[in-house]
SENU-987245 format. One line per field, with one value per residue: residue number from 1; chain; y, x, z of N, C-alpha, C in turn. Coordinates in pm, whole numbers, plus 50000, padded with zeros to 5 digits. Example, Ala and Ser with C-alpha at 12.3 -4.5 7.8 and 13.67 -1.06 7.14 Angstrom:
2
dolum <- 1_2
lodo <- A_A
n_py <- 49431_49775
n_px <- 51319_51285
n_pz <- 50780_50708
ca_py <- 49550_49894
ca_px <- 51230_51367
ca_pz <- 50780_50714
c_py <- 49670_50003
c_px <- 51320_51290
c_pz <- 50780_50787
REM end
This chain:
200
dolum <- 1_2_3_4_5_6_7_8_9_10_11_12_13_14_15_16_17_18_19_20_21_22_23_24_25_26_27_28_29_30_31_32_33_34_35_36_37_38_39_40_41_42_43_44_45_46_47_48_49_50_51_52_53_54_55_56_57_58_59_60_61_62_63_64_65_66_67_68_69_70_71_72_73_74_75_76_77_78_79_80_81_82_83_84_85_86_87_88_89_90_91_92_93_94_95_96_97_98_99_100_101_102_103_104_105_106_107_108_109_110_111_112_113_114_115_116_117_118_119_120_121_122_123_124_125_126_127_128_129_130_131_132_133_134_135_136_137_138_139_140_141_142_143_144_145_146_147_148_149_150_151_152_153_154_155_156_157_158_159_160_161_162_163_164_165_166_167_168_169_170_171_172_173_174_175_176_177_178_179_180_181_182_183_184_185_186_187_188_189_190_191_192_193_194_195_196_197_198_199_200
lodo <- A_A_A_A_A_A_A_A_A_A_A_A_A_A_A_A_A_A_A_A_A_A_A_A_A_A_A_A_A_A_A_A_A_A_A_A_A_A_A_A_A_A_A_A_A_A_A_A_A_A_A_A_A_A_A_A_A_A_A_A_A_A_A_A_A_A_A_A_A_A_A_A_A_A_A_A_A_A_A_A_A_A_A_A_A_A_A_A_A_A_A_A_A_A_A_A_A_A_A_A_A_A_A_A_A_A_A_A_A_A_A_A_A_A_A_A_A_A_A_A_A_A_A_A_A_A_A_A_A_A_A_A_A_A_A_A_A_A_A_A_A_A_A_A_A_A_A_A_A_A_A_A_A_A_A_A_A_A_A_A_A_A_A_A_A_A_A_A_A_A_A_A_A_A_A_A_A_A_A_A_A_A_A_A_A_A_A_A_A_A_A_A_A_A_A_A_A_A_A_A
n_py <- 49884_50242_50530_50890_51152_51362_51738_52029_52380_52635_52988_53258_53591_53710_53912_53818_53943_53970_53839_53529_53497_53676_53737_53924_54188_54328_54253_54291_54458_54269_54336_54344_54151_53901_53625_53500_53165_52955_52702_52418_52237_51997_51747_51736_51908_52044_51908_52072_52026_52114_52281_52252_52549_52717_52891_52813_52782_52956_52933_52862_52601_52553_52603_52827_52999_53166_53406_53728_53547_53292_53155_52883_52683_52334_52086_51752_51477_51284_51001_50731_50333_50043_49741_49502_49525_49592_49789_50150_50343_50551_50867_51041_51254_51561_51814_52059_52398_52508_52736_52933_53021_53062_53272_53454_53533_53554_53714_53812_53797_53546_53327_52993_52855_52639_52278_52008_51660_51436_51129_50952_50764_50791_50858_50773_50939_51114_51219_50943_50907_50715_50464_50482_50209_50070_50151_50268_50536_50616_50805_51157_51356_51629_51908_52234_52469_52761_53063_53023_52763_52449_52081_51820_51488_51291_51041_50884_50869_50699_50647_50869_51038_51398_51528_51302_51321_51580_51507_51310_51422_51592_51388_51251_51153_50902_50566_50597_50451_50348_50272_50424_50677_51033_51328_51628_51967_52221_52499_52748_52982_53058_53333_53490_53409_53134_52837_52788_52639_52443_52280_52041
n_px <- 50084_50090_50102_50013_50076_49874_49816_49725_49801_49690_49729_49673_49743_49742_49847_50020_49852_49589_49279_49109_48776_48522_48662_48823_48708_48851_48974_49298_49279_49411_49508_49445_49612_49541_49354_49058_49016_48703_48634_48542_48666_48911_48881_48641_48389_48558_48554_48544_48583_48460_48612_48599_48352_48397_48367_48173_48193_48405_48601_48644_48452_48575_48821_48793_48629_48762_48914_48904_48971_49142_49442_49426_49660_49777_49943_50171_50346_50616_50602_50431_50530_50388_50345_50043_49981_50245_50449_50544_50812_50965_51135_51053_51137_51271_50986_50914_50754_50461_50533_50414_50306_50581_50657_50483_50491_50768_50970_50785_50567_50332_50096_50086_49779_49674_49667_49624_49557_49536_49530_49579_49542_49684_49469_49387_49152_49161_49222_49217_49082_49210_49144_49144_49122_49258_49510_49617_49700_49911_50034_50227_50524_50585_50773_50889_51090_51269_51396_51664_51711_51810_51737_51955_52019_52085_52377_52387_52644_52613_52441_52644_52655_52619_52374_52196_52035_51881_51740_51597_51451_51309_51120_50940_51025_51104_51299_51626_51737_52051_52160_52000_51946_51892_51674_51823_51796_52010_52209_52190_52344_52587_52622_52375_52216_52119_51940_51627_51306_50990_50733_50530
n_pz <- 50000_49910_50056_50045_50246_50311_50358_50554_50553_50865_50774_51007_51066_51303_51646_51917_52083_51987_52055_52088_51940_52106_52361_52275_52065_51846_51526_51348_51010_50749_50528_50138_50006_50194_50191_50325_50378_50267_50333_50472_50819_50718_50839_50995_51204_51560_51824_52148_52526_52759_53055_53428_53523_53352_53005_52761_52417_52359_52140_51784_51620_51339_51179_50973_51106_51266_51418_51214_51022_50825_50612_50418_50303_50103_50111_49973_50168_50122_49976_50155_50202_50282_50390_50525_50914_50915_51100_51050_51103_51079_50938_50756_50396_50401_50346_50141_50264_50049_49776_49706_49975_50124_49977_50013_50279_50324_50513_50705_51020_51047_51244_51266_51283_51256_51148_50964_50890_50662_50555_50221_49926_49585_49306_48970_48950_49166_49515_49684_50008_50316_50511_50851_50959_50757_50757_51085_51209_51462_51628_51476_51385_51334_51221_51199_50987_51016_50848_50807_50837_50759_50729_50744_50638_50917_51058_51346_51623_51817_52160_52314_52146_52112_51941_51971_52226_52158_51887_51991_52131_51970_51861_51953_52194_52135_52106_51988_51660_51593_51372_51192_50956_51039_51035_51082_51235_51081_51105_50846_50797_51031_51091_51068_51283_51518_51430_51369_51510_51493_51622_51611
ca_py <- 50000_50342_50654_51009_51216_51527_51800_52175_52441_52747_53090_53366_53709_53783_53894_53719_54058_53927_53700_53431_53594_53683_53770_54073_54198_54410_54183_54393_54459_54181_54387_54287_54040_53779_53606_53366_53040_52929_52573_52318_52141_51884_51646_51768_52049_52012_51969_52094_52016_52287_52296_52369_52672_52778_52937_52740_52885_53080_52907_52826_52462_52514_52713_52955_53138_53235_53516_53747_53411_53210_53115_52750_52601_52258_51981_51570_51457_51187_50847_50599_50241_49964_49622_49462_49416_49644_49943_50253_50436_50599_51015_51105_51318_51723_51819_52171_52432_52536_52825_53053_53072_53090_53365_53586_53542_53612_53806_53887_53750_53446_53266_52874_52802_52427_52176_51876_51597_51296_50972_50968_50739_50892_50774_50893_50977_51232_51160_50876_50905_50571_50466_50470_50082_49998_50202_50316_50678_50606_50980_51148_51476_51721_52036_52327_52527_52882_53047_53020_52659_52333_51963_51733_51370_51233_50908_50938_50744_50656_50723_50975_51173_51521_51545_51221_51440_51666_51403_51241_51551_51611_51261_51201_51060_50758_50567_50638_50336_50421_50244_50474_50806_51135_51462_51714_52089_52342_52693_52800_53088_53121_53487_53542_53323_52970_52765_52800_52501_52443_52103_51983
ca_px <- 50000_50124_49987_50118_49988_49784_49826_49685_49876_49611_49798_49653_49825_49705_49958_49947_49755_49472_49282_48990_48602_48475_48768_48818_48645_48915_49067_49307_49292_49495_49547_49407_49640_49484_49228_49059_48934_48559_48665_48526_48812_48959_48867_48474_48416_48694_48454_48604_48580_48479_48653_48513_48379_48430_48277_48157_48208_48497_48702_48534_48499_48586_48927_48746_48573_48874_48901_49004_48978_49263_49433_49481_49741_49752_50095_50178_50458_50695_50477_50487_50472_50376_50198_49969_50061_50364_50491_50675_50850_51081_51165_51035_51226_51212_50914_50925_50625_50415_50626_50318_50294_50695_50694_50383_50504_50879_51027_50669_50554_50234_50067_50001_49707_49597_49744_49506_49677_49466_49604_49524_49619_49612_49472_49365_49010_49190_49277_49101_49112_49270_49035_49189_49130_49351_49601_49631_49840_49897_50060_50358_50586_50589_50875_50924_51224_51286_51454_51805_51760_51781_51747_52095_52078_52243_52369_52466_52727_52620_52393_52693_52669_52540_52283_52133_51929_51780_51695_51513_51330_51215_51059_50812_51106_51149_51445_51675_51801_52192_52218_51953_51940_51783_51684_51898_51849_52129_52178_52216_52455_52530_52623_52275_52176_52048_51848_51481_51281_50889_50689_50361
ca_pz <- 50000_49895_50118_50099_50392_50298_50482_50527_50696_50811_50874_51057_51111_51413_51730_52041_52157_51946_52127_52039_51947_52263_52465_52196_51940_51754_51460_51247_50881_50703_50357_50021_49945_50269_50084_50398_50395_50346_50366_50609_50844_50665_50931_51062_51322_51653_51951_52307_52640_52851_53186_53542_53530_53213_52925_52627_52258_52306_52027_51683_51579_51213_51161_50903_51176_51322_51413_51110_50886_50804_50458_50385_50209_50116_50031_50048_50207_50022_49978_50288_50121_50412_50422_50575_51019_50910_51173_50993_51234_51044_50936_50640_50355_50461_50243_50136_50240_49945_49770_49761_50106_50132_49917_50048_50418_50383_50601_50801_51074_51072_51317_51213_51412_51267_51102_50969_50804_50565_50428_50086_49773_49485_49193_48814_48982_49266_49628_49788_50192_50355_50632_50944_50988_50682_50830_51157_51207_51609_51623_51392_51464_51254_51272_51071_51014_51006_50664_50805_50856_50679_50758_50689_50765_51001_51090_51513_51640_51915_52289_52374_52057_52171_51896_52015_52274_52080_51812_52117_52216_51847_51810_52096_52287_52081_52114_51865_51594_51530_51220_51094_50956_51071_50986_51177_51194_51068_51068_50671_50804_51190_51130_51077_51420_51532_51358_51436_51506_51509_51662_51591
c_py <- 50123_50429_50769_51108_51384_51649_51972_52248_52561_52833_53191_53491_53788_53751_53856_53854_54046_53803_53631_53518_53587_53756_53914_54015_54226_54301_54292_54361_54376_54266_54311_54185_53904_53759_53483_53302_53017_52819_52496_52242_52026_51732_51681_51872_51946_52046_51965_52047_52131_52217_52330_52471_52801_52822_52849_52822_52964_53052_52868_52672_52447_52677_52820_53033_53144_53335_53615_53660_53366_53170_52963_52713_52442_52192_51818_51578_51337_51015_50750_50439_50130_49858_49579_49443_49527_49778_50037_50314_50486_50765_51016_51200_51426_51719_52052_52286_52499_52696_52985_53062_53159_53204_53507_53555_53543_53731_53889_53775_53674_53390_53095_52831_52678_52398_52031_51787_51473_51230_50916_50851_50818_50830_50860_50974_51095_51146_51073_50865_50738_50577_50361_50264_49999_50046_50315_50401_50697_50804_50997_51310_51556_51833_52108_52411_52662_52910_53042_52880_52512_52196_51901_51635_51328_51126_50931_50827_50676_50697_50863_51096_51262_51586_51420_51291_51484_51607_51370_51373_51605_51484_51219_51094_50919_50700_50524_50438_50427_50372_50319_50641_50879_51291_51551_51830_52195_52449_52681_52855_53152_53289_53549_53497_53164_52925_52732_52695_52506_52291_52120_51812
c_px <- 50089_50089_50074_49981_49949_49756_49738_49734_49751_49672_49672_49803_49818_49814_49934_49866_49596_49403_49129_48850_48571_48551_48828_48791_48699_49005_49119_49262_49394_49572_49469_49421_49565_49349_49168_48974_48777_48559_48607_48671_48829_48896_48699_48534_48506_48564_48527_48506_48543_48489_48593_48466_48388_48334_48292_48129_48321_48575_48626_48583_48501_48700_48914_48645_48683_48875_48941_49038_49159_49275_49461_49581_49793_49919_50119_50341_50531_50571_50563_50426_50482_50307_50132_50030_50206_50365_50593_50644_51020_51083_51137_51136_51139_51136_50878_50791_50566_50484_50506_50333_50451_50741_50600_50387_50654_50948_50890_50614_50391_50231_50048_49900_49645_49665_49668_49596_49505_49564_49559_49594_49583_49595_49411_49197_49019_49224_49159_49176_49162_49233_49135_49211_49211_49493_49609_49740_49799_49886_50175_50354_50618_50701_50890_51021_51159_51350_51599_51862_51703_51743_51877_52031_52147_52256_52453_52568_52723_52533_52516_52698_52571_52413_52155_52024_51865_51732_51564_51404_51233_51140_50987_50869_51143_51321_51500_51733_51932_52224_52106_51970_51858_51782_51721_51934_51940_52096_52237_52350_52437_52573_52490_52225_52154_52000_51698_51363_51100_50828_50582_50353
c_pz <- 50000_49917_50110_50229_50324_50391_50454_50668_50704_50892_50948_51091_51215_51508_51798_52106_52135_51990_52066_52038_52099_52361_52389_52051_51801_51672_51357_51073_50858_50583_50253_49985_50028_50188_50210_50327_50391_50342_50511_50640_50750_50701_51048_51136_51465_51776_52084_52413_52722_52998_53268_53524_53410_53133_52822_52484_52240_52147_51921_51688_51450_51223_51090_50936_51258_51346_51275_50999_50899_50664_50493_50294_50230_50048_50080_50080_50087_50068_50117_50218_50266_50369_50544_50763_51010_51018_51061_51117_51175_51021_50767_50584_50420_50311_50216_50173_50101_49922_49759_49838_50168_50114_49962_50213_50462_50461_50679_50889_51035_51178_51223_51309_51376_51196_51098_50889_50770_50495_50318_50004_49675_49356_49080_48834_49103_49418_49673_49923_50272_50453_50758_50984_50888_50745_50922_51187_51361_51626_51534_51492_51337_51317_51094_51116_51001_50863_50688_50865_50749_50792_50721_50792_50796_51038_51252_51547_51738_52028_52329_52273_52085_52072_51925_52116_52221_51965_51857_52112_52086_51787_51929_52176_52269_52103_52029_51784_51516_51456_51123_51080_51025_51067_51106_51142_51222_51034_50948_50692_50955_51171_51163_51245_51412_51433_51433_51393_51552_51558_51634_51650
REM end
């Protein structure tokens, strides 16, 4: 079986000063170019929990009432091929974000506030969805870079090699296989700084 994972990133431009409907009203002007979302989630409406005490509704359950809307942009990762009974538990190739978005959010600040992912084949009729009971997606880890960083893989040499840690800490604490590779992020150009690192 051959699945690539379908994904949708949705930005918002709002600062952390901007807070969920309800809690304030004032969303700024985006500009012309934000074009939001009238898309249903990917995956149905997101129903919460409400806590002790709490208020119910504050947050929408469909990311295109957001506050201020949200754009979507949509990309597959590299194909995961598996049979039947089979575990992958491996690192996918780095998959690049869609260069629209790349290009109309350089050098300005975004929020990503969701991230839906579908397991799709794809065939000459468009994506068909891969039902959870053919293949089960326990959990995965997602990371995104910054623009002054890449991925390089790496092969570790060992529990004492000092990237071994942070390997660990970017993989939901799995424990590492040292005869395999793994994606390991570098700064482009430390003059500029670090290398800036995102989780999902």
């Amino acid at each position: 079986m051959i699945i690539f994972t379908f994904l949708k990133l949705l930005l918002n431009l709002l600062l952390v000063n901007v807070f969920v409907s309800g809690l304030n009203n004032q969303v700024p002007d985006f500009g012309p170019d934000f074009k939001p979302t009238t898309e249903l989630n990917m995956n149905g409406e997101y129903h919460f929990t409400v806590t002790a005490n709490g208020k119910p509704g504050l947050f929408p359950n469909n990311f295109k009432d957001y506050p201020g809307g949200v754009e979507a942009y949509d990309y597959y990762t590299p194909a995961i091929t598996s049979y039947y009974s089979q575990v992958f538990w491996a690192p996918l190739d780095a998959t690049p974000l869609p260069q629209a978005m790349v290009d109309k959010y350089a050098g300005k600040k975004a929020a990503i506030v969701g991230y839906e992912i579908d397991q799709v084949r794809k065939t000459p009729q468009g994506d068909v969805s891969v039902p959870i009971t053919a293949s089960y997606n326990h959990h995965y880890v997602t990371q995104i870079t910054g623009v002054n960083t890449k991925f390089k893989k790496t092969k570790l040499s060992g529990p004492s090699d000092p990237r071994a840690m942070k390997i660990k800490s970017q993989n939901h604490g799995m424990n590492l296989d040292y005869n395999q590779e793994y994606w390991y992020p570098v700064a482009i150009n430390e003059s500029i700084g670090p290398c800036t690192l995102s989780y999902k």
